[in-house]
C-alpha beads as a LAMMPS data file, in Angstrom:
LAMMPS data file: protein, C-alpha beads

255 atoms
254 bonds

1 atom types
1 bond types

-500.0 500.0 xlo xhi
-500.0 500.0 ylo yhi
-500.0 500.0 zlo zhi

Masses

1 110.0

Atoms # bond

1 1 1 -329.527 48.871 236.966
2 1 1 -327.930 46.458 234.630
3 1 1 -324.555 47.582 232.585
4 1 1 -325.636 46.990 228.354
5 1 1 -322.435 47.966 227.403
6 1 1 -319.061 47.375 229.054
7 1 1 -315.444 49.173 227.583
8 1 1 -312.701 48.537 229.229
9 1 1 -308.974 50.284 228.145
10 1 1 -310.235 50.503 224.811
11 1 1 -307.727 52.059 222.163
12 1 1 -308.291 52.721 218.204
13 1 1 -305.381 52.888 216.164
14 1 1 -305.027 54.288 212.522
15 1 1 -302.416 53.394 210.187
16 1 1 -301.678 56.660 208.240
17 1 1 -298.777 55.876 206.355
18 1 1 -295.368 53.430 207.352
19 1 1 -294.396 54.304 210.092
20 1 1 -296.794 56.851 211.556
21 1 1 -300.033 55.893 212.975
22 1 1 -303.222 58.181 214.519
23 1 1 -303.946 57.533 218.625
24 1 1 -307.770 58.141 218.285
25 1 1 -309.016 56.223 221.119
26 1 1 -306.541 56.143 224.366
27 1 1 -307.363 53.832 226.788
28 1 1 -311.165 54.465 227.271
29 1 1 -313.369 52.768 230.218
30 1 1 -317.215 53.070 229.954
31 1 1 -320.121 51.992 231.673
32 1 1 -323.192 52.355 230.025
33 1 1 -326.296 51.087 231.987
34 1 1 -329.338 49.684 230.668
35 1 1 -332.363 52.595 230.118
36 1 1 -329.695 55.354 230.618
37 1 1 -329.907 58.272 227.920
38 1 1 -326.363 59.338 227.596
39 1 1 -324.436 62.640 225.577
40 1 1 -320.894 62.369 224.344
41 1 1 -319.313 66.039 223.809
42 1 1 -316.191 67.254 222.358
43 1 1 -314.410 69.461 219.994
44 1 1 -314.176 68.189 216.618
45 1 1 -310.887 65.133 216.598
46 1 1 -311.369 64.237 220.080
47 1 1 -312.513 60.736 219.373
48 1 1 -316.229 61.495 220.178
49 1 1 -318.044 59.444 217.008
50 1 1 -314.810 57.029 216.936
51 1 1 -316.035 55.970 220.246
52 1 1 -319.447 55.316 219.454
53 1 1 -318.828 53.014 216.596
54 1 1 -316.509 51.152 218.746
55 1 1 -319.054 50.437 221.483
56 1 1 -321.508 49.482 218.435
57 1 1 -319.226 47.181 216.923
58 1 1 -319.416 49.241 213.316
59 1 1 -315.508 49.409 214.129
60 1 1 -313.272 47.243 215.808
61 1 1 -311.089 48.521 218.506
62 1 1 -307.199 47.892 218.319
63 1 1 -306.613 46.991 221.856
64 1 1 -308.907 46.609 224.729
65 1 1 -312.992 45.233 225.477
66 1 1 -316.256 45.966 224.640
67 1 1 -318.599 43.675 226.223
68 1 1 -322.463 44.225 225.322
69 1 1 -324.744 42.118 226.960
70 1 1 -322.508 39.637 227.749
71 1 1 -321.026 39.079 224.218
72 1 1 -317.114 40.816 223.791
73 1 1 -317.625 42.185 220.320
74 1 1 -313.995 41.873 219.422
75 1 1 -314.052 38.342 219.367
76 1 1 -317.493 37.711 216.906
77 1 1 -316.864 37.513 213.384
78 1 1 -318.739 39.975 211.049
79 1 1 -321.219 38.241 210.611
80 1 1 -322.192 37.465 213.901
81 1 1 -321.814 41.316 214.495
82 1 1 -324.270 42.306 211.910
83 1 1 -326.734 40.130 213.281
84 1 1 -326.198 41.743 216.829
85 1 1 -326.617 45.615 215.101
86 1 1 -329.945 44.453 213.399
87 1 1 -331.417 42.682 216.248
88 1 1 -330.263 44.819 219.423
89 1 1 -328.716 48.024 217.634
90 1 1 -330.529 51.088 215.736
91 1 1 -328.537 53.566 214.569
92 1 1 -329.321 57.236 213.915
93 1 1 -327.018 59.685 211.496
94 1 1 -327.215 63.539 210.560
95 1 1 -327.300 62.345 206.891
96 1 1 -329.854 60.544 206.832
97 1 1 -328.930 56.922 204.633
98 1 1 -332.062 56.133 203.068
99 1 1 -333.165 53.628 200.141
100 1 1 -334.568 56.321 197.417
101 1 1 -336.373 53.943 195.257
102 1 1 -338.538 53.042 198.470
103 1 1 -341.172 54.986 200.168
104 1 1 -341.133 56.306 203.728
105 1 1 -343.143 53.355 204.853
106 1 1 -340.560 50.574 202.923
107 1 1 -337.583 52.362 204.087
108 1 1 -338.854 52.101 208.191
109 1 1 -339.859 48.288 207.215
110 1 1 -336.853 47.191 205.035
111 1 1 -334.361 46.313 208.362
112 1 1 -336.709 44.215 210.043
113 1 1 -338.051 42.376 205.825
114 1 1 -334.165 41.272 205.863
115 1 1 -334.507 39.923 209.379
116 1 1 -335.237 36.041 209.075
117 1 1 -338.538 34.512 210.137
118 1 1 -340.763 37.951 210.175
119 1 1 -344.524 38.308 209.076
120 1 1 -345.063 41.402 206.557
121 1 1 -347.937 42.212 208.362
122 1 1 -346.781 42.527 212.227
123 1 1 -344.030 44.697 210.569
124 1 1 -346.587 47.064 208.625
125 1 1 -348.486 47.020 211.549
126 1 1 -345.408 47.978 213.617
127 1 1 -344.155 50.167 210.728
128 1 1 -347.619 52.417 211.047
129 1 1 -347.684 52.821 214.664
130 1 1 -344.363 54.198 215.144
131 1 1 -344.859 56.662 212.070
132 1 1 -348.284 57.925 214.176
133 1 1 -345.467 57.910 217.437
134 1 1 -343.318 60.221 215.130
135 1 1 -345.608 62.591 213.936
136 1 1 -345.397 61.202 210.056
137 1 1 -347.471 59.299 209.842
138 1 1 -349.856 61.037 206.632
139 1 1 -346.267 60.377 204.972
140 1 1 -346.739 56.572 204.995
141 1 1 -346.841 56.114 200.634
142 1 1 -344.706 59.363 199.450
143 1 1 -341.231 59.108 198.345
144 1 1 -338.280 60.430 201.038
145 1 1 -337.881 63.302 198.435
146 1 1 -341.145 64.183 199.691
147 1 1 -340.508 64.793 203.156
148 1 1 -338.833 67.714 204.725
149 1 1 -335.068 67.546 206.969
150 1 1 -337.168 67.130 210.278
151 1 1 -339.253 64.431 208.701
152 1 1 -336.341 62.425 207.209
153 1 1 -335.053 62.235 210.829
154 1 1 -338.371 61.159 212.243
155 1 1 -338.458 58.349 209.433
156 1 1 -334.596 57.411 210.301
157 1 1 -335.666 57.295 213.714
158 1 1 -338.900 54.633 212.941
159 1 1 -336.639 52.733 210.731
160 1 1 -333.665 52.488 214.151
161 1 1 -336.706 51.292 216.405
162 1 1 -338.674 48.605 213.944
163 1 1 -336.630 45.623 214.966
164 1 1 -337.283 46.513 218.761
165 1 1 -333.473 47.722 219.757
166 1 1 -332.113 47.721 223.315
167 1 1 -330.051 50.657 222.346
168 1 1 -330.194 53.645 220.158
169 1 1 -326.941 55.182 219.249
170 1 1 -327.154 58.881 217.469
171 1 1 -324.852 60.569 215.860
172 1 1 -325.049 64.286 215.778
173 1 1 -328.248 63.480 214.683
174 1 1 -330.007 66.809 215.044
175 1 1 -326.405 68.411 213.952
176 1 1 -328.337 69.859 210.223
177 1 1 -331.901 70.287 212.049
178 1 1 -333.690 73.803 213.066
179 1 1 -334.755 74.474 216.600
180 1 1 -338.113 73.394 216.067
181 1 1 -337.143 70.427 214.323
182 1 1 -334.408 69.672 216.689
183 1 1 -336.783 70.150 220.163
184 1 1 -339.210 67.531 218.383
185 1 1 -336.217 64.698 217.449
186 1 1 -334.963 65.357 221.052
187 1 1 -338.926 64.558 222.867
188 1 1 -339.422 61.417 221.087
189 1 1 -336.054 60.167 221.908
190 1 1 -336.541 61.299 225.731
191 1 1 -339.937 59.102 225.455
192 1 1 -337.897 56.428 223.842
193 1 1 -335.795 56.468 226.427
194 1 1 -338.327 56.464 229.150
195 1 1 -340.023 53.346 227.898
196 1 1 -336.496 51.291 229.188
197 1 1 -334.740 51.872 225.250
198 1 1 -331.529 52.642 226.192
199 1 1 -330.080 55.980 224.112
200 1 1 -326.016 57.109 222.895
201 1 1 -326.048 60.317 220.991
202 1 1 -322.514 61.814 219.988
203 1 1 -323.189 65.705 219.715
204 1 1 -321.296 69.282 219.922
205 1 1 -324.580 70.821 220.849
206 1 1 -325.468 72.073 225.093
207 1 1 -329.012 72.284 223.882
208 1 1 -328.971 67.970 223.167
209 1 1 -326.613 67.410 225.890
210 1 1 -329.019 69.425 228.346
211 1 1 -331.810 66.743 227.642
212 1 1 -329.841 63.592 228.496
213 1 1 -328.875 62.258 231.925
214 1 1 -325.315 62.290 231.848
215 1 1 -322.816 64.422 229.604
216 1 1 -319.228 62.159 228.651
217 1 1 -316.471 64.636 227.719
218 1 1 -313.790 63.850 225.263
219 1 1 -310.610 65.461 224.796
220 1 1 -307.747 63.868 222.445
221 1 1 -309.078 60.624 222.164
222 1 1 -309.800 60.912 226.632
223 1 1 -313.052 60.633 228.558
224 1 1 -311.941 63.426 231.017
225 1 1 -314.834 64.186 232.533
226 1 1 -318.303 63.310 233.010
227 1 1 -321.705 65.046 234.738
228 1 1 -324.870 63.298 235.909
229 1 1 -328.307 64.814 236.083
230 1 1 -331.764 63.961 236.886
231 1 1 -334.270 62.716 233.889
232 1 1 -335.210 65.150 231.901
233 1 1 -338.762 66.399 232.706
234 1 1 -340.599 67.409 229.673
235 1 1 -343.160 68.733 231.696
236 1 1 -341.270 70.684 234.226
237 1 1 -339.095 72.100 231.238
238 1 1 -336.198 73.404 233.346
239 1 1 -333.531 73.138 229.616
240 1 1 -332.245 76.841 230.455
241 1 1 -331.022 75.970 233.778
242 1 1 -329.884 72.625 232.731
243 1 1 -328.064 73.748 229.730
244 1 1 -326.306 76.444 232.089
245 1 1 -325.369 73.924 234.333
246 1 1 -323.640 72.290 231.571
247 1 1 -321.763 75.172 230.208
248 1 1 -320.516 76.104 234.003
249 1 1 -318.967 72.564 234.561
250 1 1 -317.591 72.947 230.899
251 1 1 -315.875 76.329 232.091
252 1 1 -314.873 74.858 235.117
253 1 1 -313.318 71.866 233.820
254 1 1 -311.362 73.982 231.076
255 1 1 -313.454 72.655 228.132

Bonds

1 1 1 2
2 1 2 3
3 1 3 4
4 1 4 5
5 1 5 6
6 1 6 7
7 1 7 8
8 1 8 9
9 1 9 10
10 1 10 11
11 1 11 12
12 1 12 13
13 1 13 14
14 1 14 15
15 1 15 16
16 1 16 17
17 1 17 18
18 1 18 19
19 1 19 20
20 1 20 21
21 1 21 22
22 1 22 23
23 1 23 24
24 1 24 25
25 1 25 26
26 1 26 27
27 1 27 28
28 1 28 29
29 1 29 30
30 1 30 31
31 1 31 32
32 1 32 33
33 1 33 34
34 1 34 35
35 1 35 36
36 1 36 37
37 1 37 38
38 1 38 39
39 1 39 40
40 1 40 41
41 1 41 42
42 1 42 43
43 1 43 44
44 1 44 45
45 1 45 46
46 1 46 47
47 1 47 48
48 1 48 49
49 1 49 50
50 1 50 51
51 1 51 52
52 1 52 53
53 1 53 54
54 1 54 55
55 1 55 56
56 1 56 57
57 1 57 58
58 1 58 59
59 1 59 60
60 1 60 61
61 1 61 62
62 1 62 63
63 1 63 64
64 1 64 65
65 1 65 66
66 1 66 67
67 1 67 68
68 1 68 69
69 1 69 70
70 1 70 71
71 1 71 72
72 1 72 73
73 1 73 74
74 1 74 75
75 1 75 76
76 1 76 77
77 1 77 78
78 1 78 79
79 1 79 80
80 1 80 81
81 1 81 82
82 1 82 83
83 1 83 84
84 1 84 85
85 1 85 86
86 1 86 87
87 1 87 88
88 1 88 89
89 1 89 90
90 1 90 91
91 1 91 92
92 1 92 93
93 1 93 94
94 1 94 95
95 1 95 96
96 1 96 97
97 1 97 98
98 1 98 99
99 1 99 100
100 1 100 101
101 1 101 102
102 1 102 103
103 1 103 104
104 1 104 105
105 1 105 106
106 1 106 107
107 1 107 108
108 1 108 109
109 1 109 110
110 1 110 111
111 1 111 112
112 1 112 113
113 1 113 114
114 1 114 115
115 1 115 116
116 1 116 117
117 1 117 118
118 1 118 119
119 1 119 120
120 1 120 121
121 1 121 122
122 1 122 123
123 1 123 124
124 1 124 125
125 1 125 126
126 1 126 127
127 1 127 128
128 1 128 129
129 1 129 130
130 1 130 131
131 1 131 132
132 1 132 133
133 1 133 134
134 1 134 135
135 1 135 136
136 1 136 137
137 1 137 138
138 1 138 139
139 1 139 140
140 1 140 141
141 1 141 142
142 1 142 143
143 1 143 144
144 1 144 145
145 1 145 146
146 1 146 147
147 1 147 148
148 1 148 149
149 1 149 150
150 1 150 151
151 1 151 152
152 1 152 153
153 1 153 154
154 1 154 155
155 1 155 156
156 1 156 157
157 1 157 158
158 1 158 159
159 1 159 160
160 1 160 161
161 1 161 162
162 1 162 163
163 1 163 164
164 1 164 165
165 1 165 166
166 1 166 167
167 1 167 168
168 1 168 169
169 1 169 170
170 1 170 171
171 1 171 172
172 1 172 173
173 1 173 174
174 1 174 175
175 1 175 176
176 1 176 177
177 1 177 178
178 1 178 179
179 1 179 180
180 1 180 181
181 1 181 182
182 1 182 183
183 1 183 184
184 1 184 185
185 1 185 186
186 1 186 187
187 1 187 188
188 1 188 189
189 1 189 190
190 1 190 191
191 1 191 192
192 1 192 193
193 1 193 194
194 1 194 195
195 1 195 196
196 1 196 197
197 1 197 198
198 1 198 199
199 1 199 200
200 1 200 201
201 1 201 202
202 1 202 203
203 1 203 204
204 1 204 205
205 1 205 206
206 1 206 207
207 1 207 208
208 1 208 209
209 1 209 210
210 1 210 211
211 1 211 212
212 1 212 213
213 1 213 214
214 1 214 215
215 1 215 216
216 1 216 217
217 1 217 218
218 1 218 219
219 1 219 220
220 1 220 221
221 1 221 222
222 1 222 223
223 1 223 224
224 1 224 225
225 1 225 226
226 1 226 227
227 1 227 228
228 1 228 229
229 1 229 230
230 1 230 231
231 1 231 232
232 1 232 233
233 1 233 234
234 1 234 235
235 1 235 236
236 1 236 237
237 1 237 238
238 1 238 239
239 1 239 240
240 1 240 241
241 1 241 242
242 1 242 243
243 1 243 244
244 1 244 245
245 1 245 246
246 1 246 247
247 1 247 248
248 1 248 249
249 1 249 250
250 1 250 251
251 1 251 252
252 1 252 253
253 1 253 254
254 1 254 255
């Protein structure tokens, strides 16, 4: 399987004031492969979303590489990294950032309208099948205040997957969600993954980490530990035993 993203001793820095600085990231190395669907979990400080918007090139690391698909991020300028996010990147927050002048349907359309070269009509097109994928799609015209938590998620996740990404990156992005809403976000990213989309999420909660196929652990700015586990089978439905598989290598490992 092909590596999408390569870290190697990656550190992040913080000036806080003269003299004293903030160790977030220490010395990180990371493999992420192509197709994988991957959980990072750790207590709140421990470098966890830091780490993610290093790999994604939203930050810039202090010392160190990160290499994705053959381009070393640290040496693009920012312009040449914004053009990576929009074509290769989607992104996927708890608080939801969308436009509220535009409807659902504009706001899943408007990253791939600023995109040069596109045809308005492949996007719509595009736009409308992945809001039937999601579930919303009767939500096409109405406004985002509209829509419901769970449905504001499902839109944020159209809008991460209109340009085509090779990676999703998530963070905590189920963290303000209810069960229900929570076991739907986690299916469609599962089948997201299973087409070949490779996915990141950054969460605190067993319940997202059981779905993935490997758990990273972070401790004070570390990756101390990590557990792989077979694709998650929506059919079989074995989360219980998964999830306590996760929580006994937690224990175990004095997390």
């Amino acid at each position: 399987m092909t590596n999408i993203i390569e870290a190697s001793n990656i550190n992040k820095k913080v000036e806080l004031d003269k003299g004293h600085e903030l160790h977030i990231l220490k010395d990180v190395n990371l493999v992420i492969k192509k197709g994988e669907f991957v959980s990072v979990m750790g207590p709140s400080g421990s470098g966890k979303s830091t780490l993610l918007y290093n790999l994604s090139g939203m930050d810039r690391v202090s010392s160190g590489s990160v290499v994705f698909q053959g381009h070393e991020l640290g040496s693009l300028k920012e312009d040449e990294l914004a053009k990576i996010r929009l074509k290769y990147m989607g992104f996927i927050f708890q608080d939801i950032n969308l436009l509220k002048n535009l409807s659902v349907i504009d706001n899943v359309m408007f990253p791939a309208l600023v995109s040069k070269g596109v045809v308005k009509n492949k996007v719509l097109q595009k736009a409308r099948k992945l809001l039937q994928m999601t579930g919303i799609d009767k939500l096409e015209n109405h406004q985002i205040t509209q829509a419901s938590g769970g449905q504001l998620q499902r839109v944020g996740i159209c809008r991460a997957l209109i340009n085509n990404p090779d990676i999703i990156f998530g963070d905590e992005p189920t963290g303000a969600l209810d069960s229900k809403s929570t076991e739907d976000i986690l299916s469609i990213l599962g089948e997201i993954s299973s087409t070949g989309t490779t996915v990141m999420l950054v969460t605190h909660d067993v319940k997202v980490a059981a779905k993935t196929e490997r758990v990273l652990f972070m401790k004070d700015g570390n990756l101390v530990a990590e557990k792989k586990m077979k694709k998650f089978d929506h059919l079989q439905d074995d989360s219980k035993e998964r999830e306590e598989s996760i929580m006994k290598w937690m224990v175990k490992n004095g997390f």
